[in-house]
C-alpha positions, 0 to 999 in steps of 0.5 A: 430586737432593735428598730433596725431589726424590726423595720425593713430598710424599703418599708415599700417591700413586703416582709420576706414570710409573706413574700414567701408565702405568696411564692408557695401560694403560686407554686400550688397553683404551677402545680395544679396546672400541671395536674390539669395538664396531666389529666389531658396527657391522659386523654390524648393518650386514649386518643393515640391509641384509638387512632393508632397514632405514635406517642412522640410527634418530634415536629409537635415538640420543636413546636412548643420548645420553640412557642415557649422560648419566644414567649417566656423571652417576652416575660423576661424568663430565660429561654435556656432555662425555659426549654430543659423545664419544658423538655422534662415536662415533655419527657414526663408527658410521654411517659405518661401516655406509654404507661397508659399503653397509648401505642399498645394496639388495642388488638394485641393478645395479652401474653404469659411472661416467665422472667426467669432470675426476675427477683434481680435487679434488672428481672424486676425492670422487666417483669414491670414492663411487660406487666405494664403493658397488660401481660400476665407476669411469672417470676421464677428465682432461686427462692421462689415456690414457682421453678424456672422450668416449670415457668419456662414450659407454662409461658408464651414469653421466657426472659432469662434475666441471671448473672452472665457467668450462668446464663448458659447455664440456665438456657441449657436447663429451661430451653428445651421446655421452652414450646416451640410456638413461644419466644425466649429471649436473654437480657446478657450484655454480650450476646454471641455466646447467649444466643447461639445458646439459645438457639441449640438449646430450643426450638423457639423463638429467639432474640437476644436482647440487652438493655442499654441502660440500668435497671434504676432508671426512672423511666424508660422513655428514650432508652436504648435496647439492642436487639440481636434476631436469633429465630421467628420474624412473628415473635420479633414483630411483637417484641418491637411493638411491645418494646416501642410502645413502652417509649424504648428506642431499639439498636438490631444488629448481629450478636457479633456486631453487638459485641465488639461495640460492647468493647469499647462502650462498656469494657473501655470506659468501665476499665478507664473508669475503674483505673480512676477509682484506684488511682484516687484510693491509692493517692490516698487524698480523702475525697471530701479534700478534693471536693472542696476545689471541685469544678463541675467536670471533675464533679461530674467525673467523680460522680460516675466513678463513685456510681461505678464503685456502688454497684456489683463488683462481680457484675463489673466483673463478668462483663469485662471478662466475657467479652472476647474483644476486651483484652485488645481494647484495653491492650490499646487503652494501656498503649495510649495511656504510656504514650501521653505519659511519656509525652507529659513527662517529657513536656513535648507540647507539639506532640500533645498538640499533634495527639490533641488534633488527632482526637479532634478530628476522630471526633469531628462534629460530635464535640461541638454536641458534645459542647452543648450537651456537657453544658446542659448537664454541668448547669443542671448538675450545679443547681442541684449542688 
């Protein structure tokens, strides 16, 4: 080894292992606080509970984003970056307190719950929740020892968690056993034709339920659930309690309603999604190619076309195929997609800046948020590049 190698150019600097070993050094003591931290989250949960009190407090929250900006700005640290570290912490924070049953009032009856198809993905997420909520969980699948209508006439709370083309199906079957006095619900992401299954079929309780979310999730904090009432305002109180003590964010509407927002939130921009897929497999340019010259967005694009292409085919396929409103909306999606072609191809910039405006206006304010919002998520997605 050289002398030039052996000695540091600044002898005042310490060598880059012992630097480095004191950054890990201070890094065990981070995360000995947040420990610390955690252990008080699990008091104040207690607290909430006994008080009855909500786990979120928003105006709280702005109060601590806001004293650790300014403060950290005061210590030369990055007040952007300050705040997506705090809010993760305060997302970690809550679901703390929810796993903990912080707004389970101490008073509610632990029920029996018979998820049936509960050896699927999102049965699983489900049987989860109720269980972390203190309930009595039973599965009931194709190779279990316990049947679906045994579990259906056992339980106070029946889930039917199967593949949509069988959901009615499998109402037709347990419905009947479901007790009169109990709840059945569905978790189908299209619910006209589900609950109005479920209602015929019973003479439950009903709600038609549909996670806005995917069963992977690391948490359920902040999730979105819609809620379609079918039958029993009793049994609908405790499934909003239940599902709002476990940190879920509710959407009632009707079944109607319910679907044609399915229209364009899952049929549209799955369809777009899946056009996507196919135009790059047809190009035939290897993905790897592209990703060399990638910026953020295209990364980001990329990314939820190949989550798209990892998951089920026939899962992607039943929700475009049963939902009644699907054919009128990609009927509109294939018009605009002609005419913006014809517009390029004929390199008409006023008529791309007129449809530009256009869309500018539908969207009016949300695309300043969805400015911000995109930036937040780009600046996290280039960290973890």
């Amino acid at each position: 080894m050289s002398t030039s190698e052996a000695t540091p150019a600044n002898p005042s600097v310490r060598p880059l292992p012992v630097l480095r070993a004191m950054i890990d050094a201070i890094d065990h003591e981070m995360l000995q606080l947040l420990a610390r931290r955690n252990s008080l989250v699990a008091d104040i949960a207690i607290h909430k509970r006994e008080h009855h009190l909500p786990v979120r407090d928003p105006q709280r929250e702005r109060e601590i984003i806001k004293d650790r900006r300014e403060r950290g700005q005061t210590l030369g640290l990055n007040p952007e970056l300050l705040e997506g570290l705090w809010r993760l912490v305060l997302w970690a924070s809550r679901d703390r307190q929810a796993a903990l049953r912080a707004e389970v009032p101490p008073d509610v009856e632990p029920r029996t719950v018979a998820i049936i198809g509960g050896k699927g993905a999102m049965g699983r997420c489900m049987a989860q929740m109720f269980s972390d909520l203190g309930h009595a969980v039973m599965i009931a699948d194709l190779d279990t020892q316990l049947t679906p209508e045994v579990a259906a006439a056992a339980a106070d709370v029946v889930l039917i968690s199967v593949p949509i083309d069988v959901t009615e199906e499998v109402i037709r079957r347990v419905g009947p056993l479901v007790r009169p006095g109990a709840l059945l619900m569905d978790v189908t992401s299209i619910k006209a034709t589900p609950v109005a299954a479920m209602l015929a079929a019973s003479r439950a309780s009903v709600v038609g339920t549909h996670p806005l979310f995917g069963p992977t999730v690391h948490s359920l904090q902040g999730q979105r659930i819609a809620l379609t009432p079918g039958r029993g305002d009793e049994w609908l109180a405790w499934l909003r309690t239940m599902l709002h003590a476990r940190g879920l964010e509710m959407v009632e509407t009707t079944p109607e309603e319910h679907d044609r927002a399915m229209a364009v939130v899952q049929v549209l921009v799955h369809f777009s999604t899946e056009v996507t897929g196919k135009a790059l497999a047809d190009l035939g340019i290897p993905l790897q190619d592209t990703l060399r010259f990638t910026s953020p967005i295209y990364l980001m694009e990329l990314l939820l076309t190949g989550r798209h292409f990892a998951q089920s085919a026939e899962l992607y396929a039943s929700i475009q195929m049963s939902n009644p409103a699907a054919a009128g909306v990609v009927d509109t999606f294939l018009r605009a997609t002609a005419e913006l072609r014809d517009i390029t191809g004929r390199q008409d910039r006023a008529a791309f800046g007129a449809m530009f405006e256009r869309v500018r206006r539908h969207f009016g304010p949300f695309t300043e948020q969805a400015l911000a919002q995109s930036d937040f998520l780009i600046d996290r997605l280039v960290e973890r590049a």
